[in-house]
N, C-alpha and C positions, 0 to 999 in steps of 0.2 A: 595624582596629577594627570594622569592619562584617560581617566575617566572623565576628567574634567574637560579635557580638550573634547573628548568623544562627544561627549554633551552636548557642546559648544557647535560642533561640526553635527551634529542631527538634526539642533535647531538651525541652523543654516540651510541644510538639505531640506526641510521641513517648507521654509519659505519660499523654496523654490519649484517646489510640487503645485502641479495645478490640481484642484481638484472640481470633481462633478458633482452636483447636485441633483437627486431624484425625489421628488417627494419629500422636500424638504432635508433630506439625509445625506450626507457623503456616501456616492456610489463607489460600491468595491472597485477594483482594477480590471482593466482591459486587457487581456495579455496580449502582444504581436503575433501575428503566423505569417509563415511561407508552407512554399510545397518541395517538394522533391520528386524529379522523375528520374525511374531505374531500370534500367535496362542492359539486357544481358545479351551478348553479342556469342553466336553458338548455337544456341538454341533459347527459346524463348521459356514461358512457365516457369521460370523458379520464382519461390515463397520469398517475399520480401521481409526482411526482419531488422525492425527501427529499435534502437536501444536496446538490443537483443532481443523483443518481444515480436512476436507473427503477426504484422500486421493485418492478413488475411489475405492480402493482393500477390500476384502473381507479373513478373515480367513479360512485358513493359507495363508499365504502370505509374500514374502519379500520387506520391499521399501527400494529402492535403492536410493541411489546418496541423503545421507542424510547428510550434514550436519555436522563435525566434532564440540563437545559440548554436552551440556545435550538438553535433548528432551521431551515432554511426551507425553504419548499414551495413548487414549479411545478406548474402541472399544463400540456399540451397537449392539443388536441382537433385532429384534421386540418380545416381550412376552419372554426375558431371562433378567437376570438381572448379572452382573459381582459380581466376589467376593472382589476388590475392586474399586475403581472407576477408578484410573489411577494408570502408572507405570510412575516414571523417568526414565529413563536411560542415561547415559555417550557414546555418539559413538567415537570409534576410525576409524583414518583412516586408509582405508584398512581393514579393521575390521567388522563382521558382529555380532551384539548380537541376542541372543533369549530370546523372552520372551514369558509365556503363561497366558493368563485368564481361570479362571473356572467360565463358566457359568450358571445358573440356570434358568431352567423354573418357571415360574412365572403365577399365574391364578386372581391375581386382574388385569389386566390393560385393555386400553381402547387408542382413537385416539386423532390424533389432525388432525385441516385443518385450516391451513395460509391463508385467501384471502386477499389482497391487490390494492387499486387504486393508482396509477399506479401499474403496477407487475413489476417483475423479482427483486423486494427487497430479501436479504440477511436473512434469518431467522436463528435463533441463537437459541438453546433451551439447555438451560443449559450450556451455553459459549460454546456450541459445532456446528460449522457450517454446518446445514443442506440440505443447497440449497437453491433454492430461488423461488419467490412467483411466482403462485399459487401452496401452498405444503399441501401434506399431509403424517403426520406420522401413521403408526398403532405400534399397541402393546409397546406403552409407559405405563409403570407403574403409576395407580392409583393414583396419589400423586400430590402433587403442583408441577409443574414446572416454572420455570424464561422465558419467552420469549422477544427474544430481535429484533426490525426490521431496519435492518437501507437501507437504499437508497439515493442514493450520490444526493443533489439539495432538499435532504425533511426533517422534523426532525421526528429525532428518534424515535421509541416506544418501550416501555420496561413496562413489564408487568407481574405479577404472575397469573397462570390459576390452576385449579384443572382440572386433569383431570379426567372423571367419569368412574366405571368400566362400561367394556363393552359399550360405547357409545362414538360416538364421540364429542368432542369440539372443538367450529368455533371460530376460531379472522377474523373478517373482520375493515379494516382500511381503509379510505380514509388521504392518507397521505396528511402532510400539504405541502406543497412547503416554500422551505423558498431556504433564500439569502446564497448563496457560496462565500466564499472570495476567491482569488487564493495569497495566500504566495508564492512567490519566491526569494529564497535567494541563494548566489552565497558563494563557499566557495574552498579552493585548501589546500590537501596535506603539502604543501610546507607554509601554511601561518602559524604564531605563532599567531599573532590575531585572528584567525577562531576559534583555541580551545573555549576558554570563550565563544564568540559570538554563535558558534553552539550547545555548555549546553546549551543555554541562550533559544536560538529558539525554541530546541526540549522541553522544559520544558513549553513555552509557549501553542507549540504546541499542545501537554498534555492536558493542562488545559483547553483551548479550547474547544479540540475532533475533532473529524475527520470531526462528523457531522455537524461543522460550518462551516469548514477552510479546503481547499485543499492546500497543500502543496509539493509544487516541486524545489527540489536541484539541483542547480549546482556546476560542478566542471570546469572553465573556466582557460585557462595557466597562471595564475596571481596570487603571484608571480612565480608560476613551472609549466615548461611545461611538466616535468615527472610524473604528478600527473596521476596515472593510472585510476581515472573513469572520469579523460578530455579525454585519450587516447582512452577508450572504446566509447567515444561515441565524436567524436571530432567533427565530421560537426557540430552536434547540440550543443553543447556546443559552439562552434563556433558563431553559429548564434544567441542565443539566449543572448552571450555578444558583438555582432555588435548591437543586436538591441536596445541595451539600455547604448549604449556607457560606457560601464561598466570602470569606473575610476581605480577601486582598489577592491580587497579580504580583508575581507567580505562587500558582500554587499546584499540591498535586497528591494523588491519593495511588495508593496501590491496592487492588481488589477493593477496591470501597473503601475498606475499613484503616488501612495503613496511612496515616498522616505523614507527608515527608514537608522536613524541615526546609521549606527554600529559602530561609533569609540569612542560613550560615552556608555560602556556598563549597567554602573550606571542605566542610563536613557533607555535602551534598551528597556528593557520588557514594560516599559511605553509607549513606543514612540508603541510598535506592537500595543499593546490593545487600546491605541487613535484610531490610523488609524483604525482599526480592526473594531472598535464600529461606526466610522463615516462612512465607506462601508457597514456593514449590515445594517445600515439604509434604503437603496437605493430601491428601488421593479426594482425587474429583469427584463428586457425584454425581455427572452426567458425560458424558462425551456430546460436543455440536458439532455438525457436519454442513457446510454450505455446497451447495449442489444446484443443477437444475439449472446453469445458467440462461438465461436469453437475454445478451448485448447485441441490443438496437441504437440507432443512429437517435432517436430521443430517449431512449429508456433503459435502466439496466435493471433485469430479475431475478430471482431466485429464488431457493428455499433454504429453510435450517434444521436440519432433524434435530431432535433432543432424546438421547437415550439416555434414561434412567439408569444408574447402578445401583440406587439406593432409593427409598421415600426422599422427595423432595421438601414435602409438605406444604404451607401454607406463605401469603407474597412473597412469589416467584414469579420474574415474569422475564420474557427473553426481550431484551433492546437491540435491534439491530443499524447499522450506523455504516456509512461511505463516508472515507476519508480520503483526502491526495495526498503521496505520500511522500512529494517534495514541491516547494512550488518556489522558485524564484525570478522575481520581478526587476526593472531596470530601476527603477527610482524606489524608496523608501517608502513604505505603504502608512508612517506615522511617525510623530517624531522622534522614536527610537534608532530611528536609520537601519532595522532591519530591513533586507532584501533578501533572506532566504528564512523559506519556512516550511515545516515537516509535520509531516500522519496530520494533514487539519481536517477537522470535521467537515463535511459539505452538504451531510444529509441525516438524516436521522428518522426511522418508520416510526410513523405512530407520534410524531415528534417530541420524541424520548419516553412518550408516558410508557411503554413497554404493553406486551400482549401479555398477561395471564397465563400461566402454565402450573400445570398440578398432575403432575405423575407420580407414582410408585414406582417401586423398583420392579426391573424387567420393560415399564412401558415405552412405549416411543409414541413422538408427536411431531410434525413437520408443522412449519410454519410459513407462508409466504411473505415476499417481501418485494416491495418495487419503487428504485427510486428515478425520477423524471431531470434527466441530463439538463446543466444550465451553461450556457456560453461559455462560463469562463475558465469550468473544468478543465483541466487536463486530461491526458491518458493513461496517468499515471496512480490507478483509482485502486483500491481496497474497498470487502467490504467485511465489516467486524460481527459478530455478533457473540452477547453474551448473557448469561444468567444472573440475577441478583435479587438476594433480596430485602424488599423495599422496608422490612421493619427495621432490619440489622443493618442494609445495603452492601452488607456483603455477598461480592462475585465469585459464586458458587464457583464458574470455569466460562472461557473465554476461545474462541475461533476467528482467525482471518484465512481470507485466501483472496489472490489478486483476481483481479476485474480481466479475463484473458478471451480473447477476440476470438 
């Protein structure tokens, strides 16, 4: 009964959607933005930080092309301390709010310094992302802080440190390597099954963490080929349901080769964490490293190493892929009455056909990558990459790591 109503009430929301045409196509969505200006009363200069991420701006300052919703703000100043830790704020579109900090100098505090094996890990301190390894903060206040390291192919580390006045404190880590799974699940707009099935996913996904399971969305014309984030990104959506003879929405594979049941949702989350646990079993034959970033205002770059631990041998090729890794809209983007959606594809190098790779073991190969910013993006970007191969399609081993300013 409750499905039925659901139904009922999507096709309703459905009629009431206007949409665009472009080139004869239903154009994806438009997202809203406002701005936000922040400023810090005390002294000026501290780092501004939107959704806990470094924006790169510094007090006073406005960021722009924010996001219509609630938001929250940090800011830091080295040897100041805020009068309170953060602010919410509501953006409208169109709309710019102001907000200010009052900052205080501060004479207990002292350093920290992030080392890391391998580097360019994500360092976290105090859920607030600071850049990435090898870092150093000064004038962090004397007190315990939370440090969190994560790097896509290793596990985690999370940690409380004191840190002493006046002196600095070292975390040096040689990270582990561990097993990446790659989740790929296929979902449309237009499908009333997807609902359940993509709760279902994302709540797996959750539970998981990121640091086990990569996970990459699609949206393929099945059953709508109106569904606006196939249309944003149609080649590769395209290709990546030629390559797996995609039957029907929802559907979903784990390391290529793992078929998951989505038409028995009952048994869903079962069926993920089986395959799940019998894939991380496996020892990798390569490690991928994403490195090298350069995020420009139209472009985002990088590289992917691949170190061998074993012969690879023959079709291998590496796919690399930008996803957002949440995106929700005001009105329903198809008659499903979805408005919220997670890890969607919005790019893909090469579009999807993958680069070629043939190492042995001991060799290493970097690979570049660059994909060209589109309006409707977020900031909320990953970028994946992984190994497969194309006669088996099985993924040899899998990396992300976030899009970080």
């Amino acid at each position: 009964m409750k499905k039925s109503i659901r139904s009922i009430i999507a096709i309703c929301l459905l009629i009431l959607i206007s949409c665009t045409v472009k080139d004869g196509e239903i154009a994806g969505f438009q997202p809203s933005f406002g701005s936000i200006f922040v400023a810090s009363t005390g002294a000026s200069d501290a780092r501004i930080f939107l959704d806990y991420k470094d924006t790169g701006l510094k007090t006073p300052a406005v960021i722009n092309n924010v996001r219509v919703g609630q938001h929250i703000i940090h800011v830091f100043l080295s040897n100041y301390t805020p009068d309170v830790d953060s602010i919410i704020v509501d953006v409208e579109e169109g709309e710019e709010i102001s907000i200010n900090f009052v900052v205080t100098n501060i004479a207990t505090v002292g350093n920290l310094k992030v080392l890391t094996a391998p580097d360019s890990a994500v360092i976290y301190i105090d859920k607030l992302r600071f850049g990435y390894s090898p870092l150093e903060i000064t004038g962090l206040q004397a007190k315990p802080h939370k440090i969190r390291i994560v790097k896509g192919g290793y596990a985690a580390v999370e940690e409380n440190i004191q840190i002493p006045q006046n002196q600095t404190a070292q975390i040096s880590e040689n990270l582990s390597l561990k097993r990446m799974v790659l989740f790929e699940h296929f979902s449309n707009t237009y499908c009333q099954p997807c609902v359940d099935v993509d709760i279902i996913i994302e709540d797996v996904i959750h539970e998981l963490g990121s640091w086990e399971l990569v996970s990459l969305g699609y949206h393929p014309p099945i059953p709508g080929p109106a569904d606006p984030f196939y249309l944003a990104a149609k080649p590769e959506n395209e290709a990546r349901r030629r390559y797996y003879s995609l039957p029907f929405s929802p559907y979903a594979r784990i390391d290529g080769i793992k078929n998951i049941n989505t038409l028995s949702v009952a048994q869903l989350e079962e069926n993920i964490l089986t395959a799940f646990d019998e894939r991380q079993q496996i020892q990798p034959k390569a490690t991928l490293d994403i490195f090298d970033f350069d995020i420009g205002i139209n472009k985002i770059s990088g590289r992917v190493k691949i170190n061998a631990l074993e012969d690879l041998g023959t079709d291998i090729v590496l796919r690399t892929a930008l996803i957002e890794r949440s995106i929700d809209t005001e009105q329903p983007q198809g008659s499903n009455g979805q408005t919220h959606f997670f890890d969607v594809l919005r790019d893909f190098q090469l579009d999807a056909a993958g680069a070629p790779i043939t190492l042995s073991a001991g060799q290493a190969q970097s690979m570049p990558f660059e994909f060209l910013r589109a309006d409707e993006w977020g900031d909320d970007l990953e970028a994946i990459g992984f190994l497969q191969n194309d006669a088996t399609k099985e993924v040899l081993q899998a990396v992300w790591t976030e899009i970080y300013h």
